[in-house]
N, CA, C and O atoms as a GROMACS GRO file, in nm:
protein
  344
    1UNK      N    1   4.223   7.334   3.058
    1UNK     CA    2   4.351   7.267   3.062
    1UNK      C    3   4.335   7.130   2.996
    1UNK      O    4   4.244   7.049   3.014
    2UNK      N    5   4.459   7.118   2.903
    2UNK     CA    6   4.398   6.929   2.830
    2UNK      C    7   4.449   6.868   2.937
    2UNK      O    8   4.520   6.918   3.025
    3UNK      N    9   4.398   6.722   2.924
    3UNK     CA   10   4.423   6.619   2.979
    3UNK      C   11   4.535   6.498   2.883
    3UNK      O   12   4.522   6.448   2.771
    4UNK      N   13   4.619   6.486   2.966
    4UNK     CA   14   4.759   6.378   2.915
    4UNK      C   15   4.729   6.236   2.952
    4UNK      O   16   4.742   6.185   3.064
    5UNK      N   17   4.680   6.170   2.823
    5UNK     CA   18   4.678   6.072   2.907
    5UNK      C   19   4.807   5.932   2.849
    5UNK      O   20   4.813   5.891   2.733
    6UNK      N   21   4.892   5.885   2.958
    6UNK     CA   22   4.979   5.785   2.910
    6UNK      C   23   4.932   5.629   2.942
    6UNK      O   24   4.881   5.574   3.040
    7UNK      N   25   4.982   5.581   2.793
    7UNK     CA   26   4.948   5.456   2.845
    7UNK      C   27   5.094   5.362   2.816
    7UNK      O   28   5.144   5.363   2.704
    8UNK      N   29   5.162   5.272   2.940
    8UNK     CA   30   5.255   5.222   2.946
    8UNK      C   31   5.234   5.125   2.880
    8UNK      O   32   5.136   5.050   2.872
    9UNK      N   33   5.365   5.128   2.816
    9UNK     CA   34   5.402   5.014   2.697
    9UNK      C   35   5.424   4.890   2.822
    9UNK      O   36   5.467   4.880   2.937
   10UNK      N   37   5.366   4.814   2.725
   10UNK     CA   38   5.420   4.604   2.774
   10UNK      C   39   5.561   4.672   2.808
   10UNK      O   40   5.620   4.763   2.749
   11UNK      N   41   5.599   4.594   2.930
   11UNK     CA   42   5.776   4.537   2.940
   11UNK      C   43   5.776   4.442   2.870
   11UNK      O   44   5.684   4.364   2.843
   12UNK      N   45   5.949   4.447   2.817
   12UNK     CA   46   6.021   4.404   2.727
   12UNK      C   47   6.029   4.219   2.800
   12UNK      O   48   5.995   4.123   2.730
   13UNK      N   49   6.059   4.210   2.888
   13UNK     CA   50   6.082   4.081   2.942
   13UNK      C   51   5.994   4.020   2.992
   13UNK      O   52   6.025   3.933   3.074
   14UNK      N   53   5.842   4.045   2.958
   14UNK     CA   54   5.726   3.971   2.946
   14UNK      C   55   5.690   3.896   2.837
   14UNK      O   56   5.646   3.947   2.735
   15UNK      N   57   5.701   3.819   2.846
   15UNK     CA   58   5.678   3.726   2.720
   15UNK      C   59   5.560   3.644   2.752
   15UNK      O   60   5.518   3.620   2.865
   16UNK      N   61   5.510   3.604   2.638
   16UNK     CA   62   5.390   3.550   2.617
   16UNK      C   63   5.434   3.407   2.628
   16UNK      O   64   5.542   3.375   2.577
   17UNK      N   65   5.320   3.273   2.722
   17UNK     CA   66   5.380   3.127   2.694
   17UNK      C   67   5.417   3.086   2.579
   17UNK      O   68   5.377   3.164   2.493
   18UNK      N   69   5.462   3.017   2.546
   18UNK     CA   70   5.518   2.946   2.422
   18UNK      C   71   5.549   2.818   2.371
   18UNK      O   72   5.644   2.777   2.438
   19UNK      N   73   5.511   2.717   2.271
   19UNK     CA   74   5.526   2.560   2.268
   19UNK      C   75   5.680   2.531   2.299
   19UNK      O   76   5.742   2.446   2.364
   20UNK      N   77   5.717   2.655   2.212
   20UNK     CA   78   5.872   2.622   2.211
   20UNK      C   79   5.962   2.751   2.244
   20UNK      O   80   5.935   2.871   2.243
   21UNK      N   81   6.040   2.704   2.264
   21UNK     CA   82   6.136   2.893   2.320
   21UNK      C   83   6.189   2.935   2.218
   21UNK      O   84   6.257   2.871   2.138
   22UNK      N   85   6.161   3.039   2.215
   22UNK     CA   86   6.209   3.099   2.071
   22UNK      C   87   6.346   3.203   2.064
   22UNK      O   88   6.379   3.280   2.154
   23UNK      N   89   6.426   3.184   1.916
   23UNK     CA   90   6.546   3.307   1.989
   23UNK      C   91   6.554   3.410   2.054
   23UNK      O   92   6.636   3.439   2.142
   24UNK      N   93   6.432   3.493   1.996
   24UNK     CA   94   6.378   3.583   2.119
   24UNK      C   95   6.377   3.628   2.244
   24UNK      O   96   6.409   3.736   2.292
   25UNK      N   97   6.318   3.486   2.309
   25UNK     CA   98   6.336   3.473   2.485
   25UNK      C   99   6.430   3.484   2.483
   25UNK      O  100   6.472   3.596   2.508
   26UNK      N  101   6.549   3.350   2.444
   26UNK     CA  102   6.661   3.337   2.450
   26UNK      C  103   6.768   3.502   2.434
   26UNK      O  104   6.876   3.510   2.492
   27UNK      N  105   6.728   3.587   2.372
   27UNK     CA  106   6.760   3.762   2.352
   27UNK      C  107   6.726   3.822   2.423
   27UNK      O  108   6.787   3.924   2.454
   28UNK      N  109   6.621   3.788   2.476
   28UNK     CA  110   6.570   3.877   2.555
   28UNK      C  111   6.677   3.867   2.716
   28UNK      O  112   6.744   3.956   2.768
   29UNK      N  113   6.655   3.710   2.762
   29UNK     CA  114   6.697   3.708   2.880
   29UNK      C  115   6.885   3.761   2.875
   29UNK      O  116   6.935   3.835   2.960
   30UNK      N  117   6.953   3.706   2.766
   30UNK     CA  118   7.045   3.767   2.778
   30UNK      C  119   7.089   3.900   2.784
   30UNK      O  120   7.193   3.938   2.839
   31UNK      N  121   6.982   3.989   2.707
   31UNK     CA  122   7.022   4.146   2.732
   31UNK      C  123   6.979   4.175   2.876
   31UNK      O  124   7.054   4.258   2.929
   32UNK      N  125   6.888   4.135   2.948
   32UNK     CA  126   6.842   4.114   3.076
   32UNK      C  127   6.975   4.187   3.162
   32UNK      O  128   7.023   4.290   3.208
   33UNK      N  129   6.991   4.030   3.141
   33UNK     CA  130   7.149   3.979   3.266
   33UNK      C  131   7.255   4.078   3.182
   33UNK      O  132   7.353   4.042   3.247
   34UNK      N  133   7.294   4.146   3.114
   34UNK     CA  134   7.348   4.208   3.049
   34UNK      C  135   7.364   4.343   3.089
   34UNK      O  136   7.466   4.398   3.132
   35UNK      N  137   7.239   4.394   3.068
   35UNK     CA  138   7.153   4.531   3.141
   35UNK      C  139   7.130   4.587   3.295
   35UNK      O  140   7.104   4.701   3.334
   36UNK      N  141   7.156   4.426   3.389
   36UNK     CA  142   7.157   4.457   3.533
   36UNK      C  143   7.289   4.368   3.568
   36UNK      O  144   7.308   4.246   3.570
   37UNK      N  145   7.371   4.479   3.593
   37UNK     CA  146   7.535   4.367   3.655
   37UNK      C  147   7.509   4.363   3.753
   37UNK      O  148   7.438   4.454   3.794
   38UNK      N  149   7.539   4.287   3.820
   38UNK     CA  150   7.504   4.217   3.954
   38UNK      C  151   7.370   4.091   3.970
   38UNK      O  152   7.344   4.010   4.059
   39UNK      N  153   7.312   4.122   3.852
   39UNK     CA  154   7.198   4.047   3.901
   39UNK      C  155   7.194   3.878   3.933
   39UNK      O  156   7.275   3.810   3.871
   40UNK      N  157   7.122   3.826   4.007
   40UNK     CA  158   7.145   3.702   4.094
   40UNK      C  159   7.002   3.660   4.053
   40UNK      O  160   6.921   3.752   4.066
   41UNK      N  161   6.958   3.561   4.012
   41UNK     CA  162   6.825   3.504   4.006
   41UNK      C  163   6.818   3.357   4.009
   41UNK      O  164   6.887   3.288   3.934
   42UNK      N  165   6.717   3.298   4.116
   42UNK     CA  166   6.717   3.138   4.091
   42UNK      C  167   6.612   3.087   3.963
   42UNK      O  168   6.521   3.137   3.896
   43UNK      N  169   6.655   3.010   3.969
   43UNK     CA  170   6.570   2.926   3.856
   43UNK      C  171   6.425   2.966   3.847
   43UNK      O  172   6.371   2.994   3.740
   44UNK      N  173   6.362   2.967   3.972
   44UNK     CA  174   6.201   2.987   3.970
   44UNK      C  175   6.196   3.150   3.948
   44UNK      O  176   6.113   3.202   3.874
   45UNK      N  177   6.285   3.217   4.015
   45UNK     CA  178   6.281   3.378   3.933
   45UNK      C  179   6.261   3.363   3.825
   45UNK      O  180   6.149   3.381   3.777
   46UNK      N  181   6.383   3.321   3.745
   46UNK     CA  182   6.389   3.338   3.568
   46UNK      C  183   6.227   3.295   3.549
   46UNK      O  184   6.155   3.382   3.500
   47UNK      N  185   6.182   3.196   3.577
   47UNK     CA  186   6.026   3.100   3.527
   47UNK      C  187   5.922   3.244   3.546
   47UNK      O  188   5.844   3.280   3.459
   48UNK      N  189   5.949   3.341   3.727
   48UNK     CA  190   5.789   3.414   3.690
   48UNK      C  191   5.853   3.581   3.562
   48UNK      O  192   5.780   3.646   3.488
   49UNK      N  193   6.002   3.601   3.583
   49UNK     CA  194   6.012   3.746   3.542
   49UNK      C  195   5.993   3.693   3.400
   49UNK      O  196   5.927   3.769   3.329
   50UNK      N  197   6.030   3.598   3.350
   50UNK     CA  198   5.987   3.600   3.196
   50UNK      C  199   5.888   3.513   3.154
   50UNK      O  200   5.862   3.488   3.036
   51UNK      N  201   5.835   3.470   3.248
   51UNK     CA  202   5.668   3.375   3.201
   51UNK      C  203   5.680   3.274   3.139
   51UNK      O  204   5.593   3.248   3.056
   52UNK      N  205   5.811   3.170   3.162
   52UNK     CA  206   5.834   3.044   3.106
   52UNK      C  207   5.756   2.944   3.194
   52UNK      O  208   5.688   2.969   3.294
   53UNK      N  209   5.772   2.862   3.154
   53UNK     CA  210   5.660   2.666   3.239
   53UNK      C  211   5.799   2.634   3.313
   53UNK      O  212   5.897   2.706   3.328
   54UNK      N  213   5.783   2.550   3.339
   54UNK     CA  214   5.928   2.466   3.438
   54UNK      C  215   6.004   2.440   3.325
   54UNK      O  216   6.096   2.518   3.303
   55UNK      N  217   5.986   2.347   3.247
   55UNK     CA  218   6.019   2.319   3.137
   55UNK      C  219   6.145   2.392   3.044
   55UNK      O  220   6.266   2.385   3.022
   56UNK      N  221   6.010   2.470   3.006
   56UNK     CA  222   6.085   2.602   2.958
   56UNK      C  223   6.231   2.660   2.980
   56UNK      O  224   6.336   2.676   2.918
   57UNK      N  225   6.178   2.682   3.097
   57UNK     CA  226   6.262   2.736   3.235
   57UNK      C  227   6.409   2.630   3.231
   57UNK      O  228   6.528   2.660   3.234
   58UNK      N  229   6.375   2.565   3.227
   58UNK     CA  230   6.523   2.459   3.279
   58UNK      C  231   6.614   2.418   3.125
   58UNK      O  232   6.733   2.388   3.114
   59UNK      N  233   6.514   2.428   3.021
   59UNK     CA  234   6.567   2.422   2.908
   59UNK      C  235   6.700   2.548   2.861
   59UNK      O  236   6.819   2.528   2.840
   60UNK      N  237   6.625   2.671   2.856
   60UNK     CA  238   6.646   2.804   2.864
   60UNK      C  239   6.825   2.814   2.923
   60UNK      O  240   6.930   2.832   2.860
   61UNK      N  241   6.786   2.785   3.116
   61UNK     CA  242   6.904   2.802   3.192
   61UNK      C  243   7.020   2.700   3.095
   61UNK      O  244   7.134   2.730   3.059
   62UNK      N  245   6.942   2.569   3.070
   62UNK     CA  246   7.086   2.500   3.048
   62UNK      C  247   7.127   2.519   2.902
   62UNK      O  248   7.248   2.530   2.880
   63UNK      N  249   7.075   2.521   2.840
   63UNK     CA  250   7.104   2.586   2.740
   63UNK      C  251   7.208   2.674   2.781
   63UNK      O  252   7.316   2.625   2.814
   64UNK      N  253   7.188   2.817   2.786
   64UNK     CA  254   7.292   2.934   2.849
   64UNK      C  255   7.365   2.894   2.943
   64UNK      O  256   7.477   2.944   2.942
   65UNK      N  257   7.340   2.806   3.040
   65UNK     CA  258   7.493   2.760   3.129
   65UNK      C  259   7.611   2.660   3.000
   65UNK      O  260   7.734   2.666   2.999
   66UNK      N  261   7.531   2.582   2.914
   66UNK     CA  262   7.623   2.484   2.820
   66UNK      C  263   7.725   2.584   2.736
   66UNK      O  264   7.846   2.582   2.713
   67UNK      N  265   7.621   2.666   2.705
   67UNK     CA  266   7.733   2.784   2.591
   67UNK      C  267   7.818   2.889   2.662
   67UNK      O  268   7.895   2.966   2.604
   68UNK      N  269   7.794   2.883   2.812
   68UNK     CA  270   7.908   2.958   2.880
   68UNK      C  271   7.869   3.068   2.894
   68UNK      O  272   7.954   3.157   2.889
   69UNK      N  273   7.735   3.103   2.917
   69UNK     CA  274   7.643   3.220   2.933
   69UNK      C  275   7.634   3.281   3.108
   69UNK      O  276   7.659   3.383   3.172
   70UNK      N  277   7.580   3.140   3.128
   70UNK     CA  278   7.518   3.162   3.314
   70UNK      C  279   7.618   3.067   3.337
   70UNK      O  280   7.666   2.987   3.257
   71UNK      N  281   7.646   3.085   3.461
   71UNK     CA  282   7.709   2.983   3.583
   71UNK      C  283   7.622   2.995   3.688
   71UNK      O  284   7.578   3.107   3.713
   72UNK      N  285   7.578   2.867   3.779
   72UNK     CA  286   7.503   2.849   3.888
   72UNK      C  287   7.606   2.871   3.982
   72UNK      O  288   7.715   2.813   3.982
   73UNK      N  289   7.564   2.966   4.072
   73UNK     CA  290   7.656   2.990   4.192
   73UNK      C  291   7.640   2.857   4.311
   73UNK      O  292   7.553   2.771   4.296
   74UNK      N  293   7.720   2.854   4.408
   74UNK     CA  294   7.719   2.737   4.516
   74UNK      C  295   7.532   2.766   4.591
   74UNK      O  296   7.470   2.676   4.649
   75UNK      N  297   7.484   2.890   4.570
   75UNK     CA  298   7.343   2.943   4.674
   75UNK      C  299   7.250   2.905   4.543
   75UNK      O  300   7.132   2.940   4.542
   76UNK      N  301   7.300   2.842   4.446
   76UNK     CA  302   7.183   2.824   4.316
   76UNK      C  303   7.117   2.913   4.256
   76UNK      O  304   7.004   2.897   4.210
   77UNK      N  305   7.212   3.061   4.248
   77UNK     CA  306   7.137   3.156   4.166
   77UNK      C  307   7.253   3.146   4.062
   77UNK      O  308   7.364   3.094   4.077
   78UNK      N  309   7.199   3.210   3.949
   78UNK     CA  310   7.214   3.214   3.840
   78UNK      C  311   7.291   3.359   3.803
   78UNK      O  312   7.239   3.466   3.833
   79UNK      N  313   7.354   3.354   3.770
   79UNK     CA  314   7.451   3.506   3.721
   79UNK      C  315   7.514   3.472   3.577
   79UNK      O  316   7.534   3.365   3.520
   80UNK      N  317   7.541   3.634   3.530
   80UNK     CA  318   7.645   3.599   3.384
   80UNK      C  319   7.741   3.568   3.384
   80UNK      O  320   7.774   3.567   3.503
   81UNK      N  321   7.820   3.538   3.326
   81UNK     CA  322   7.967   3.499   3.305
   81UNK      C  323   8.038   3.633   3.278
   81UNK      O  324   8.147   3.650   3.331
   82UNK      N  325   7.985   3.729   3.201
   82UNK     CA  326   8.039   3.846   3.174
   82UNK      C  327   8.056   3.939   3.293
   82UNK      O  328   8.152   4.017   3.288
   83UNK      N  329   7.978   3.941   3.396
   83UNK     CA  330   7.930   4.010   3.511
   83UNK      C  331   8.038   4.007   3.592
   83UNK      O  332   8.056   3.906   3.660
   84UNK      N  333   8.124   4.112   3.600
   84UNK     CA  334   8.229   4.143   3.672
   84UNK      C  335   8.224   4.174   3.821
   84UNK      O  336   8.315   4.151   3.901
   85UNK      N  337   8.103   4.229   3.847
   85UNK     CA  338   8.051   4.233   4.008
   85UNK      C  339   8.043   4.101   4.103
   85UNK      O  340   7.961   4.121   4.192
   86UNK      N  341   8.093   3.996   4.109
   86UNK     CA  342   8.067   3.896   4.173
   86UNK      C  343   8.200   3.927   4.278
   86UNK      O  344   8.224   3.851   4.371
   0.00000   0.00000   0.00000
């Protein structure tokens, strides 16, 4: 009998650190929140599911809250604007 062997691809929303955030992240996290309606994440979520620094991280959110992407809820999670489940 052969043997199957699989080997799982990297996830998509692992990203490697970075000096600077690249459009990429910035693509990435939006198909994210895009891909899961409902989803709720605080700030330090976004930092471990996509492997940003604090920095990063706070750049990223405000960025996407300025262009009308994310809104911070009153509990300080983070949701889309598109996201009809709220």
């Amino acid at each position: 009998m052969a043997r199957t062997t699989i080997s799982p691809s990297s996830p998509t929303h692992l990203l490697a650190p970075a000096e600077g955030i690249s459009d990429s992240t910035i693509d990435v996290i939006r198909h994210e929140f895009g891909e899961m309606p409902g989803m709720r994440l605080t700030r330090a979520q976004i930092r471990r599911l996509w492997n940003l620094s604090l920095s990063e991280c706070d750049r990223v959110v405000d960025m996407l809250i300025a262009e009308g992407f994310l809104v911070q809820t009153s509990g300080g999670h983070l949701r889309s604007t598109l996201d009809l489940c709220w």
